[in-house]
Phi, psi and omega in degrees: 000143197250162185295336163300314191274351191258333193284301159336280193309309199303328196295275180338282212303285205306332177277355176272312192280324188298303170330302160345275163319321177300260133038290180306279196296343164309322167298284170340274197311333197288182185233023170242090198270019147308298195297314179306314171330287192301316159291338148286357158282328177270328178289333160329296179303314199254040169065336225274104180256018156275003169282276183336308192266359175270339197302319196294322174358315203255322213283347207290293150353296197265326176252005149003088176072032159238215169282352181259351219296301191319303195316313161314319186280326172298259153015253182340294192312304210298313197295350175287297196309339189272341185267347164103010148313052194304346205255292193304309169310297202280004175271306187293337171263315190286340140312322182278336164286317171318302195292335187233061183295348163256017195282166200299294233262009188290305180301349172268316185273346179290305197285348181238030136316294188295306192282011175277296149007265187323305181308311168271026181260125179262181169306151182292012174286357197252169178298170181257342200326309163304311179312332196248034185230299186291340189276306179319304212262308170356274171335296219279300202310293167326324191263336188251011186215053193309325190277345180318130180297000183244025177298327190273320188261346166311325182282311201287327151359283194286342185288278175356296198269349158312305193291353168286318192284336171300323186257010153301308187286310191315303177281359157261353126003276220266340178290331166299305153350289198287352168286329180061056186245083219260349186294307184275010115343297219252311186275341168262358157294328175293324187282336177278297198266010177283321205262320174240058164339308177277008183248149203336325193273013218276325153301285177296346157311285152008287184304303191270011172263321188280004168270324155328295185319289191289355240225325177314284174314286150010288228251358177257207213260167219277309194306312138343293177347282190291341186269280202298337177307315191297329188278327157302336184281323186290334160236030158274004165291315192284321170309295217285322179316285197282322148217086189311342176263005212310156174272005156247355188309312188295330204262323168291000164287355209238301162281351134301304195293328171296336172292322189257335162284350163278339187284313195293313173308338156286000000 
């Protein structure tokens, strides 16, 4: 290719985008909103949707009850979710299933409504809000559209984000502990497994309620002592029912026993 020929091709690309652009703020600017319609539908078409979603801004308003209103409003949403405007994206598709419950394109937008939700659930160090936004609207997708092909990743979802909220409660649990707040310890480790009864951490929750327990005691004042020692021993039974082999067992054996000879010396 010769410096002539290269000097061509850059010049075209740069007269393509200046058109382009022309072309863009021309729409933007115009008062013709057929004409704007259409050109937020072709930039639509060709992915590009920061075009596509300034053009729709005004038209969303402006084709209100008319024939055109769904396309738009569908449109409008998708382009927030492709830029990953994920918060917005899911408020504009669940409008748009409020508003257009029969529409081809409802069932589509219910589901990526729940997954803007999903996209937007941050690690469990963080609130949950959204996590418990997306398991809602996910549950509403499942009961109403039970036939859906997207049932299956819908479940596998809600599953993701159950287990976020476990070890969220597991690791605010475990914050107590390490706090040596061992009282407010022992009700929220009961309360993580009141709430996630199957979960994994359930043995070591377990564990740290009977340590809570004993560690409780250790630390109060004489009149205390014997009501909470008595209470490490009930659940260091309850520990043992479920895992007599357990890889804690030698070291709560060791506060059983101190539980039950301190109980006799009170």
């Amino acid at each position: 290719m010769t410096i002539n020929n290269s000097k061509l091709i850059i010049l075209s690309i740069l007269a393509s985008v200046l058109f382009s652009c022309s072309e863009y703020q021309k729409a933007l600017k115009s008062s013709d909103y057929n004409f704007k319609y259409e050109k937020a539908l072709e930039y639509y078409g060709e992915e590009d949707y920061y075009r596509a979603q300034s053009l729709l801004d005004e038209l969303v308003s402006i084709y209100k009850g008319t024939d055109k209103a769904e396309k738009v409003l569908y449109c409008y949403a998708d382009c927030h979710y492709q830029q990953n405007d994920y918060i917005l994206g899911a408020y504009y598709f669940e409008n748009f299933a409020k508003t257009y419950p029969y529409s081809d394109s409802t069932q589509k937008a219910a589901y990526t409504a729940a997954y803007c939700y999903y996209l937007n659930s941050p690690r469990p160090s963080l609130d949950q809000s959204d996590t418990y936004k997306a398991i809602n609207a996910m549950q509403l997708f499942i009961n109403k559209y039970p036939s859906s092909e997207q049932i299956e990743d819908a479940n596998n979802i809600i599953e993701k984000l159950r287990y976020k909220l476990e070890k969220k409660s597991y690791e605010n649990a475990k914050l107590y502990f390490k706090l040596s707040d061992y009282q407010a310890a022992s009700i929220a480790l009961k309360n993580s497994i009141k709430d996630f009864p199957d979960s994994e951490y359930r043995e070591e929750l377990l564990y740290l309620i009977v340590k809570s327990n004993f560690l409780l005691a250790e630390n109060s004042v004489f009149d205390k002592q014997g009501e909470r020692y008595q209470t490490t021993i009930t659940e260091y039974y309850s520990f043992i029912d479920e895992y007599p082999e357990s890889e804690f067992l030698k070291e709560i054996e060791k506060m059983y026993t101190k539980s039950v000879n301190q109980i006799k010396k009170l």
